[in-house]
N, C-alpha and C positions, 0 to 999 in steps of 0.2 A: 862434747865439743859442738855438736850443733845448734843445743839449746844455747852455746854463749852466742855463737852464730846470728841466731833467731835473735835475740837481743841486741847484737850492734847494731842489725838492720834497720829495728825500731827505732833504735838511739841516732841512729848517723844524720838524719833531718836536726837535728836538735840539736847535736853535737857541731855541724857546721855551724851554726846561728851560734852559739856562744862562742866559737874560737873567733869569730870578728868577721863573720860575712855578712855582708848587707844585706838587711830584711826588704824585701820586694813592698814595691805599694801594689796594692788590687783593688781596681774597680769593679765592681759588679753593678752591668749595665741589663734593665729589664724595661720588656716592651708591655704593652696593656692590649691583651685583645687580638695580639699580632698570628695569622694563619702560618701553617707549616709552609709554604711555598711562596710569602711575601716577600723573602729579599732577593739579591739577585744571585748568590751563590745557593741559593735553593731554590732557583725555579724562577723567580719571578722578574716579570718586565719591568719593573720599577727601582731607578736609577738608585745603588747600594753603593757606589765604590769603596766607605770605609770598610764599610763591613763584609764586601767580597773581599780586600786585600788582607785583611786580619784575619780570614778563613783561610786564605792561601798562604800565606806566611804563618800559619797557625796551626789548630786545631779545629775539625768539624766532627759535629756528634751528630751523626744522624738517627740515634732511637734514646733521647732522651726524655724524659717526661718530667711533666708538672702534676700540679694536684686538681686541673681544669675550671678551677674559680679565681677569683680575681683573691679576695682574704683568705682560704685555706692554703694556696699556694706563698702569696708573703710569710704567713706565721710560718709555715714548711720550711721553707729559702732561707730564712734570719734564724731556723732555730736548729737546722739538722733533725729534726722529728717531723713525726708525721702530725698532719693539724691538728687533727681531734686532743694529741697528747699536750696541745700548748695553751687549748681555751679557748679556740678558732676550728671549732669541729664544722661549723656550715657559714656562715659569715660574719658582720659586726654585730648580727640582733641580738637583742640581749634574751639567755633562756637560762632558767633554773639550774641544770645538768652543769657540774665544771666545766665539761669538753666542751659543752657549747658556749660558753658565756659571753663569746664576744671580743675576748680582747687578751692579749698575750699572759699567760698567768706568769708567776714566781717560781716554779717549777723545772722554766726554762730561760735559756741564757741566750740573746742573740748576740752576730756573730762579732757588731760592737762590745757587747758586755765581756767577750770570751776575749777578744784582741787586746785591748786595752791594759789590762798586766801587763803583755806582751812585749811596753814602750808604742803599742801603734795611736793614732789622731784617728778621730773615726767623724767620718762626714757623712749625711745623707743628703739628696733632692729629691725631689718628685715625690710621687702619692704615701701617702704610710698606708693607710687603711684597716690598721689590723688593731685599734683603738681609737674610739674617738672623744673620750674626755681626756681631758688636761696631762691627767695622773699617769696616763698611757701613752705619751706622747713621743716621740723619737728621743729628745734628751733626757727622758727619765725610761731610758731602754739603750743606753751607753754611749750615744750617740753626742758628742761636742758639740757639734753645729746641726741645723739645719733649716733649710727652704723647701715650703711644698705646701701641695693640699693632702689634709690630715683624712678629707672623706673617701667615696669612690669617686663616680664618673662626674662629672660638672665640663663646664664652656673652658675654652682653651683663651675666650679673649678676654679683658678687661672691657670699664674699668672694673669691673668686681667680678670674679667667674660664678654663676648660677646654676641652681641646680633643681629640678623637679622634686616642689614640695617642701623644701628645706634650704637653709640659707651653707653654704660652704663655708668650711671655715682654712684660711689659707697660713702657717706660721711660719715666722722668723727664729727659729730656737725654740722658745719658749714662751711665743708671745703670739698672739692674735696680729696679721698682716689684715691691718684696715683696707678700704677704698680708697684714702686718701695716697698708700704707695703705692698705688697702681695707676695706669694710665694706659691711653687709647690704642698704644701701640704693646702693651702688655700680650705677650703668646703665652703659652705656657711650656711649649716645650723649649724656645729659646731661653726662658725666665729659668728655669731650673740648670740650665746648660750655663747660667750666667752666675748664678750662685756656688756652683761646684767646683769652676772657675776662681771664683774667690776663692773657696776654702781653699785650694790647692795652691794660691798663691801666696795665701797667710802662711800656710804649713812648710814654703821652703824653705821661711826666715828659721823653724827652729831645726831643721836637719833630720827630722822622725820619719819615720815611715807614716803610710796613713791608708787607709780602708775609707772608700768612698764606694755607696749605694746609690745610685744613678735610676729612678725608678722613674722613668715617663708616664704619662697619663695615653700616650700615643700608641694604636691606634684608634683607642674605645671611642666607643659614639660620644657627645656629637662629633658627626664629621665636620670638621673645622679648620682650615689650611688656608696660607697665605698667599697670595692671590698667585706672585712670584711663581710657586710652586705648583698651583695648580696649572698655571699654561703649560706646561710640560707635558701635560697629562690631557689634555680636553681632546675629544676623539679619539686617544688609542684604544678604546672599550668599546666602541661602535662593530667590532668584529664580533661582541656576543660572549656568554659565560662559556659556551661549550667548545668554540674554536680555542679562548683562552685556557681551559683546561687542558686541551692536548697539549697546546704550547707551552705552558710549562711544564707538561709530566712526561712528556720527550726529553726537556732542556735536563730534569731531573734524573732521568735515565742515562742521558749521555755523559753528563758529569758524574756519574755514582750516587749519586743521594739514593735514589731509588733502585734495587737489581732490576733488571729487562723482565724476571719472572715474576713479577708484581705488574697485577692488574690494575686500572684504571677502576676507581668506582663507581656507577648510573650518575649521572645527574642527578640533584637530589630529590626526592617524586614533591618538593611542594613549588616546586619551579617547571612555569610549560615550556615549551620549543621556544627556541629567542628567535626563528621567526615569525611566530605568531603576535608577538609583540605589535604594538601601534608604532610609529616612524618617534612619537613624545613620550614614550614610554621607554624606547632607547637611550634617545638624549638624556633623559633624566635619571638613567641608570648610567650611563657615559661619565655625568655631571658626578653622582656620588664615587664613582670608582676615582675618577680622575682626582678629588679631592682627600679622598683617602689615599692612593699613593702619593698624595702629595705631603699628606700626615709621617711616612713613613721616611719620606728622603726629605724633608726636615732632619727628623731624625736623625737619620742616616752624618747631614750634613756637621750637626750637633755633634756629634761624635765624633766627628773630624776636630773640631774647634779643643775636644778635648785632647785630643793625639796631637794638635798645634803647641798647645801649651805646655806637654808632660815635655815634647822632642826641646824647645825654647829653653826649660827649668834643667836640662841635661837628665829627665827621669825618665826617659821613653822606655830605656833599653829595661831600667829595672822596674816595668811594671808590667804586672799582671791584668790583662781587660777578658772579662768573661760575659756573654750575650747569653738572652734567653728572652722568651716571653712567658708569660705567668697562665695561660693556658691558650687553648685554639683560636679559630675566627669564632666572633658572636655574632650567630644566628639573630639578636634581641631587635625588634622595631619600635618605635616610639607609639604606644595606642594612648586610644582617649580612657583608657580605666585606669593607669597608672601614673599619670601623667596631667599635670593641671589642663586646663584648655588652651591658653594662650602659647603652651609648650606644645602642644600637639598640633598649635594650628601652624604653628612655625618649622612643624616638620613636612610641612606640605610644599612646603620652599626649596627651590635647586638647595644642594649642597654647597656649590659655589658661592653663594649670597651669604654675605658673614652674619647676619640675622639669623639665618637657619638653624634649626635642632634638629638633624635625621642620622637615620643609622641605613646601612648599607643589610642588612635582614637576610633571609637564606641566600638569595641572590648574590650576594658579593662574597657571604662565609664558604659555600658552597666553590667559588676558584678560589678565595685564600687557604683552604685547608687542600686542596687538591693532594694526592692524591687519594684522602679518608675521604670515610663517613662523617656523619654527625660535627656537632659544634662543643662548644665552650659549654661546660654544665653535664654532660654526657664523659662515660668513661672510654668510649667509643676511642680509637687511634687520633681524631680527628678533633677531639675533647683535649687531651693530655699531650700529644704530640707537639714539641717545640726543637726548632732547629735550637742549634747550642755551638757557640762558638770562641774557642780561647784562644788568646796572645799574648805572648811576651817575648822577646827574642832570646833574654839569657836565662828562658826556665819552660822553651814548650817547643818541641821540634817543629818545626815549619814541614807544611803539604801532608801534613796528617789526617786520614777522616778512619773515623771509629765508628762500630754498627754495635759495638754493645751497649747494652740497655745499662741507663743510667738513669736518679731521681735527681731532685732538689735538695731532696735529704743529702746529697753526698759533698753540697758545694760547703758547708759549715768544715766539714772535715777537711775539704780543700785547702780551705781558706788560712784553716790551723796549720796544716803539714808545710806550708809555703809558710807561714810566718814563724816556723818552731815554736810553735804555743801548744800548751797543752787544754786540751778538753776538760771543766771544772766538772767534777763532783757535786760542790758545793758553792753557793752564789749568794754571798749577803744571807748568811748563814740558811739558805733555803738549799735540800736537796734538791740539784737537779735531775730529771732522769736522763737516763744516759743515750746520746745518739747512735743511730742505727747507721746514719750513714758511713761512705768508705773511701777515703780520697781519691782523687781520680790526676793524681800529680804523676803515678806511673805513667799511666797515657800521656801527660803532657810531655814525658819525658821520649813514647814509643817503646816503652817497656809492655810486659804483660800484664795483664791488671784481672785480678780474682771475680770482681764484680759481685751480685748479688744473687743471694739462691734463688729468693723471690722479688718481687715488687707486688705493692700495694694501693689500692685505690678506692674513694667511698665518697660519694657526696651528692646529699639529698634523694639517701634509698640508691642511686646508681655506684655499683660495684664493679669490681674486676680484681683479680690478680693474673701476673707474668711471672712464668719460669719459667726462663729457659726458652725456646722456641714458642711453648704454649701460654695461649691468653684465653682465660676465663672472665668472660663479661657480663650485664645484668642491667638492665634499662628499669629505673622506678617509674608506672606503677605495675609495670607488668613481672619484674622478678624473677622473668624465665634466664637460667642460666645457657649460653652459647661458648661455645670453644672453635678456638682457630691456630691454626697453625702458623706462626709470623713470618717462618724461614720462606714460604713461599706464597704468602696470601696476607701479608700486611694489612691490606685494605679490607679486611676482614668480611670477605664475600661466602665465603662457605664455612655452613656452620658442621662442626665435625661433632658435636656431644652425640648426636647419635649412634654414631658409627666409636665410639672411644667412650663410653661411660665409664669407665673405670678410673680412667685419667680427669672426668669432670669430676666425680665423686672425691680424688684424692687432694684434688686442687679446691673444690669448698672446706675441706676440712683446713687448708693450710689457711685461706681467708677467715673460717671461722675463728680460728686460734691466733690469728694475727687482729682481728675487729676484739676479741677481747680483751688484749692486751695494751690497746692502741684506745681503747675506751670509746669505742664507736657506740651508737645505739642506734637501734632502728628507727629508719627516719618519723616511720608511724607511731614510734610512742614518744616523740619529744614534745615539750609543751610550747605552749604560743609563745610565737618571738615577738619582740616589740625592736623596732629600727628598722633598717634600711635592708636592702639584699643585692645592690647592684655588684 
């Protein structure tokens, strides 16, 4: 009796959707670069209201993770696997090794290719990154429509967005978006907010459901924001990194994101006292924060224009909106080694000035990740660490927040159990392997949800795995293994391997047998990459 039991359960997602319940649309909305503590229902001073209201009327995940790069975490997100197993084991460069090659292999199905059976329209905007020839492109990866930049980081303004070294290349579908469509008043995040728009509006005339990938280039460097937005912002940063750290790791206390037994992390040692700062060394630290939160409530406003149009089309109630960022704040500065000179010399520029190329560097990563360590590129809390936030009103209990840990591998399976689609086997007569992840549609419901024995982490030599309370860590080039205990030291300040070898020893072996499996290599034997690595 129990195993028929164990069977209806399975069945009952599936069994709705054919007896004539309407398939949910799902957007899945992703930020670039965005810190654990930048919106304002986590922490931060910077004006969120959609995004606080779809957290409060929703779901909040406070120990979710990415794969802490900008390409291993896309190919992760679209395939339910972990990178290395899709051809995206360290970024777009092209290497020898399959796991590394660069570019989503046949092996795996994204979560356009998996929906599509289904009856669903599948739209994207924004960055793809996880291929950059033709053959790789969003519509030859299931994808009907699309608008975006196909690279990583580049300018947000027209007329043509530029990028150090290399020319962007921006597509309509299937096609190369010239200079000649674009023009002076060209953003990029309103530009992709304006094509997702379309598609959503084509898609009502046929009555389908439809999966839209909403991928921002916001808030990677360069800092870049409309003038409008930056006034909002000019002086509120004048109080300094470290007064702003507490301010938000109080605001994150007091709402739950953070428990009260969770420490604050040091400042990060490559930043000195902010008053030792010059009075023009402020301002121009003022000038880049205030332009980057003005990157982000853009955004934020963006997202609104989308909940405008689903509420108009009468589809608010049945869709599904899922947030995240693709990994932490980025530490990265623009220098004269990797960077033309005319680019480096325009990083010397306020950030305010729409000429400008700069990045906000430990200095701003350092309160966007608040209350971690380390950055974007590191397996550190502060690396992998993204708020996570779902809505819909007839499929996710409102005022909910969850502290179980959860990946990116687990949104494919999401995305399945909401549409009653099944996970392929096989794809264009290619075996796919099969996804690790594990939907997380109980929680939206406020049901119990099993979660994962482990999590998993690798990129560029740096390691980790989570189970359970405990996180084993590993910084490349130094490969000393550190254990911490998450229940009460998140911020990963005391290393316990000494005191618990037993539990570090049995936690390498669960990484070692998971890096085999998952086709990791050691970073020190892969061969030269040729391409990009932003």
């Amino acid at each position: 009796m129990k195993k028929h039991l164990l069977f209806l359960f399975f069945l009952t997602p599936f069994m709705l959707v054919a007896q004539g319940q309407k398939k949910p649309n799902i957007i899945l909305i992703l930020a670039d670069d965005m810190g654990y503590s930048d919106i304002g229902c986590f922490g931060s001073e910077i004006q969120t209201p959609n995004l606080d209201e779809m957290a409060a009327k929703g779901l909040k995940m406070t120990q979710f993770y990415n794969a802490s790069r900008c390409c291993p975490t896309r190919a992760s997100l679209l395939t339910g696997l972990y990178q290395h197993q899709t051809g995206v084991g360290d970024m777009v460069n092209t290497r020898k090794e399959p796991a590394y090659q660069g570019y989503l292999n046949q092996n795996c199905v994204t979560i356009a290719e998996a929906l599509k059976p289904f009856g669903y329209q599948t739209f994207m905007a924004g960055k793809w990154h996880v291929g950059q020839a033709p053959e790789h492109w969003p519509t030859k990866r299931g994808f009907d429509r699309y608008f975006g930049l196909i690279d990583g980081a580049g300018s947000y303004f027209g007329p043509y967005p530029y990028r150090p070294k290399q020319k962007l290349t921006i597509a309509l579908d299937d096609k190369e978006f010239t200079s000649l469509n674009l023009n002076e008043n060209y953003y990029s995040t309103n530009a992709y907010t304006d094509y997702a728009l379309q598609f959503i509006e084509e898609n009502d005339k046929t009555k389908k459901p439809f999966f839209l990938y909403l991928a921002y280039q916001t808030p990677h460097w360069p800092l870049q924001a409309l003038p409008k937005d930056i006034a909002k912002y000019k002086g509120r940063y004048m109080q300094g990194w470290d007064k702003l750290r507490l301010a938000r790791f109080k605001k994150m206390q007091e709402t739950g994101i953070i428990p009260k037994s969770i420490k604050l992390s040091p400042r990060d040692s490559n930043l000195p006292e902010w008053n030792s700062l010059t009075q023009e060394e402020k301002i121009n630290w003022d000038d880049k924060m205030a332009v980057y939160a003005a990157m982000i409530d853009c955004m934020d406003q963006n997202i609104g224009k989308i909940r405008k149009k689903l509420k108009e089309l009468g589809q608010d109630k049945n869709t599904v909106l899922m947030f995240l960022s693709d990994n932490g704040a980025s530490s990265e500065t623009i220098n004269p080694n990797g960077f033309l000179p005319e680019i480096f010399r325009s990083s010397k520029k306020l950030a305010s000035d729409p000429s400008s190329f700069t990045a906000y560097g430990f200095e701003g990563a350092n309160v966007s990740n608040t209350p971690f360590r380390l950055f974007k590129h590191w397996e550190y809390e502060g690396g992998t660490s993204t708020p996570f936030i779902a809505y819909g009103p007839e499929f996710i209990k409102p005022g909910t927040t969850s502290s179980k840990p959860a990946h990116i591998i687990d949104i494919m399976s999401t995305c399945l159990n909401l549409a009653g689609a099944k996970y392929p086997s096989t794809y264009k007569e290619q075996k796919i392997k099969q996804t690790v992840g594990v939907s997380l549609v109980p929680l939206f419901k406020g049901q119990n949800w099993s979660g994962h024995e482990a999590l998993f982490f690798e990129h560029e030599g740096n390691r980790a795995v989570r189970q359970g309370n405990w996180k084993l860590v590993s910084n490349y080039p130094d490969n000393e293994w550190h254990l911490f205990n998450m229940a009460n030291d998140r911020t990963e300040l005391h290393d316990l391997s000494k005191a618990q070898p037993r539990k570090v020893q049995e936690m390498i072996i669960l990484y070692e047998n998971w890096a085999q499996k998952a086709d990791v290599i050691s970073f020190d034997k892969l061969t030269t990459k040729k391409g990009e690595g932003f």
